[in-house]
Phi, psi and omega in degrees: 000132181239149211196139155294102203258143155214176176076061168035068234326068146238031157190168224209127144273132176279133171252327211187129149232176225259109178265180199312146179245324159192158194214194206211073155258190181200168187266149194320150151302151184092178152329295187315116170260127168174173207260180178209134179256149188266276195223161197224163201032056210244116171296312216225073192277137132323121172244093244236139183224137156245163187279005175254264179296303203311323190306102199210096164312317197272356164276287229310306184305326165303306189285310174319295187301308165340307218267292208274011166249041123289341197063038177262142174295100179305126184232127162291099173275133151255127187238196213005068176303320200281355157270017180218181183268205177257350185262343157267027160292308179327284195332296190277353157257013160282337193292317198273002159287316194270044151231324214213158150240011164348170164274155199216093176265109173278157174210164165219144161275350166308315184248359191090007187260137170095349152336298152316314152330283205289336146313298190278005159290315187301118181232149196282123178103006154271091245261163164216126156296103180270147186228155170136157194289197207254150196098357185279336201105003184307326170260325161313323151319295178327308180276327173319316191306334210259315167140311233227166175247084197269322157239166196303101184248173200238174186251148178320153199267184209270346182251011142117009165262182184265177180259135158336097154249342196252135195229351178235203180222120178241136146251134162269094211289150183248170176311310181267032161119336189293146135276115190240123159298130140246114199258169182284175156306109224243059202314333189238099186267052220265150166307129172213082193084060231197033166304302169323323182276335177240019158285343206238305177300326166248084188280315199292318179308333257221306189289358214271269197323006185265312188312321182338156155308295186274140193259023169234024179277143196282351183074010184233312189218356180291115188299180166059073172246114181296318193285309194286306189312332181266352160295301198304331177248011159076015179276319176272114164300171192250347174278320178322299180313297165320305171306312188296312161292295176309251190000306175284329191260318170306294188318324203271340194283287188332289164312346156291288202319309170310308182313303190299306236274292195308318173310303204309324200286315170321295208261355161296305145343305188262340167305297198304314158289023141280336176271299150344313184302288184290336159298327194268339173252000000 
């Protein structure tokens, strides 16, 4: 952004701003189609899970198309590793191997283990994004990073999950130079226009579908179909697949509405300085 300072620079004309190298939305919550921004120029989101209630490969597979149709890089934090044993932390990080390949750091924050991991990712002049529902542990990371209990967090609920605290979106220089977001709990996630994110959130579905007869098939009902051929023989999972289906048809639905939403707002545009037009002659 480039800007004019004047009042002893405590106010400023914006001449230009820069635009996004890269960003992190989602579709408005509610009715209303339209996109909504988390955050902009972001290297690197934190994608936050947690290993007690939380854990849901089919959100996670959300925030990944968010992240990689931003072109932000994804990293899977899995916290509160100290409620489980050590063969279901495995369990679950096999599960999130066969959704992503992301870098995948478990931690707790109760005891410090994996802490370190997630401290040597972290690089000076970069930003980083926790991203993830509410209760995960995310302001409670923030302050393990930062040394101190510089913002608020709540105590676990009576079935050991967590609770709602973060109500803004903060960035924080961390010592060695990192910017770290903290964003609030994100109850609703919806797809919205995100072809880029799911060539990439489903990369094996993406190779798969190159073998298809057709080269506009849906995958659903199309014969010589490679993708339906890797379910039926256990090469593909089939909730992956399923997931896969919902997900591409919410983006595409979502992605109509918006087109129409934009024309009306054009011709709404162009109704309104035509009446103007006329009024002035």
């Amino acid at each position: 952004m480039t800007a004019q300072y004047y009042n002893d620079d405590t106010a400023a004309i914006i001449h230009q701003v820069f635009p996004r190298k890269t960003f992190l939305r989602r579709k408005t919550p509610g009715k209303n189609i339209d996109f909504q921004m988390i955050a902009a120029n972001i290297d690197t989101a934190f994608i936050v899970q947690s290993c007690h209630f939380d854990f849901n490969p089919s959100r996670l597979e959300r925030y990944l198309i968010m992240a990689t149709d931003g072109h932000v890089e994804p990293v899977v934090i899995l916290t509160k590793t100290d409620l489980i044993t050590r063969d279901e932390l495995e369990r679950k990080l096999a599960i999130i191997s066969s959704v992503t390949k992301a870098r995948v750091i478990a931690l707790s924050n109760i005891t410090g283990i994996g802490l370190d991991a997630l401290r040597q990712t972290l690089c000076s002049g970069k930003t980083y994004c926790l991203l993830g529902s509410s209760g995960v542990g995310k302001t409670t990371l923030t302050n393990r990073l930062i040394g101190q209990e510089a913002f608020e967090t709540k105590a676990t609920s009576g079935t050991g999950e967590g609770t709602h605290a973060t109500t803004r979106r903060q960035l924080v220089v961390l010592d060695q130079g990192a910017m770290l977001i903290d964003t609030p709990g994100m109850r609703e996630l919806g797809i919205l226009g995100a072809d880029d994110g799911f060539n990439s959130g489903f990369e094996e579905i993406s190779e798969l579908a190159a073998n298809c007869r057709y080269a506009n098939c849906s995958h659903e009902h199309e014969p010589g179909c490679a993708v339906r051929a890797a379910v039926e023989t256990g090469e593909l999972d089939e909730e992956r697949y399923a997931n896969y289906i919902k997900l591409k048809k919410e983006s595409e639905y979502h992605g109509m509405s918006y087109l129409d939403k934009r024309k009306k707002d054009k011709a709404f545009g162009r109704f309104i300085k035509s009446v103007k037009k006329h009024m002035k002659g």
